[in-house]
Structures are given as C-alpha cells and as structure tokens.
C-alpha positions, 0 to 999 in steps of 0.5 A, a space after each residue: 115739385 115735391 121731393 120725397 123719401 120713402 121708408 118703412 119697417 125701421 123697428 126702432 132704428 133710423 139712423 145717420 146714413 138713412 138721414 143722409 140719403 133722406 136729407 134733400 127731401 121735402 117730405 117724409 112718408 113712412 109705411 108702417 112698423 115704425 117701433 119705438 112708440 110714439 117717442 121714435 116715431 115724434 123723432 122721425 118726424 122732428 127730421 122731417 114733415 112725416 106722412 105715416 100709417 102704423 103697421 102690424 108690429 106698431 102698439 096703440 099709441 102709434 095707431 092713435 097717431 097714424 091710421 091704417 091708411 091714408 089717401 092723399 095727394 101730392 102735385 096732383 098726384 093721388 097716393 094711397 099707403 097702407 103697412 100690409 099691401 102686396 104687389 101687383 097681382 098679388 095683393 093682400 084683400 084689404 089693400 085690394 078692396 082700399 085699392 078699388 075704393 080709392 083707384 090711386 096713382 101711387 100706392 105704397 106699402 111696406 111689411 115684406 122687407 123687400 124693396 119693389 118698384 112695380 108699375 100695376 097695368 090693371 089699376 095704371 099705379 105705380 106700386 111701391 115698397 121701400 122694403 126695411 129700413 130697420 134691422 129687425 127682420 130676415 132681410 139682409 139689405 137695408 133699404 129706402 127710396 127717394 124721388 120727385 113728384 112734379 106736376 102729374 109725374 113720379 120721377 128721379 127714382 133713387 134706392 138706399 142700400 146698407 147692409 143690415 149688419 152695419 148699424 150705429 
C-alpha cells in the first residue's frame, strides 16, 4: 500500500498547513507550476519522495528536472500526469494523444486551479486535478489531496482546503 499527497500550481508557496495534511503520506506527486526553480522544487522534495512534471509557468531549470510527462506505476497501478490535461470530455490534445498512447488507470494534471476528482467511462480512468495550492491565481480556495493506492484500488480520498488569502 502506497499513501499519496497530490499538489500542483504552488507557484512558489508550500507552506506549514499543506505539510500538515501531507505529512502521513509516502509519496509526494506534484502536476506542474511548481515555481520557485529549482531550489523550491529540491525544498518540496527534501519534504518527501517527489514524483513531478514541470508545468507552463516553470523556467528550464525545472524542465531540466521534471519532464512533460511521466508514465508509472504504483501497486500495480498505472499513472499517467502531465501539468496541462483537461477533464474527461474535455481534454487538452496533447494530454489526449498521451492518454491513447499510455491508456492509464490514473491520470493526473493540474493548471486550471480547480480541483476535480472525475472517473473517465470512455478510458475507465480516474481523472485527477488537485487544483492550486499556491496563491497565484484566480482561485479562492486552496486545495490539495491525499489517498491510498492498495493492490489495484485508489481508495480513502481526502481533500485540503485553505482559503487563498491565509498564507505565512
């Protein structure tokens, strides 16, 4: 069993009460935007064991870092996360082609600021987008996720909310 904490769009802010939430897990992935450069993002990952793709907002060194995209798996299960991906029905035509290439259980994405859980009929994949947890942006609410991967099963889904004006 893997426990997992999902962020993406901090833009250069992680702060305490994110790493509170997050601080159970196992393993943390993050979908892109991180900011910062390279220095945030080494921070982010001397947290915990960071699996990441750099996102639209992110300078070379990040992208040096952190590709595009990554396919994996955890406990048999097969992700696939990208910064830029869409939703089910509506997806960006990069993550879509990537999506047809890899057929992924899990796929995962950020950008939009908006969190979405979704389960995809077409491609049987759970859809995730963690929306911001960083401030920069027009969202209002903060937000990350946290959950178990055991055996062939995303399980015990749980959502972090802070609104975007409380910061340290």
């Amino acid at each position: 069993m893997k426990y997992i904490g999902l962020i993406s769009d901090t833009h250069s802010v992680f702060d305490d009460e994110f790493k509170k939430f997050l601080d159970p897990v196992d393993e943390l992935w993050h979908a892109g935007d991180f900011g910062g450069g390279i220095g945030f993002a080494n921070e982010i990952a001397a947290f915990k064991p960071l699996v990441g793709v750099h996102g639209n907002c992110d300078g070379q060194d990040i992208r040096e870092e952190y590709p595009h995209h990554q396919f994996f798996e955890r406990e048999g299960v097969s992700v696939l996360m990208t910064h830029i991906g869409g939703y089910p029905g509506r997806y960006d035509l990069r993550a879509q082609a990537l999506i047809e290439a890899y057929r992924p259980r899990v796929f995962v994405c950020g950008h939009s600021h908006i969190l979405r859980v979704m389960y995809d009929e077409r491609y049987e994949m759970l859809t995730l987008n963690p929306g911001a947890c960083g401030i920069q942006g027009w969202h209002n609410v903060r937000t990350a996720l946290r959950f178990r991967i055991e055996g062939d099963e995303v399980k015990d889904m749980e959502h972090f909310d802070l609104p975007r004006s409380r910061i340290i």
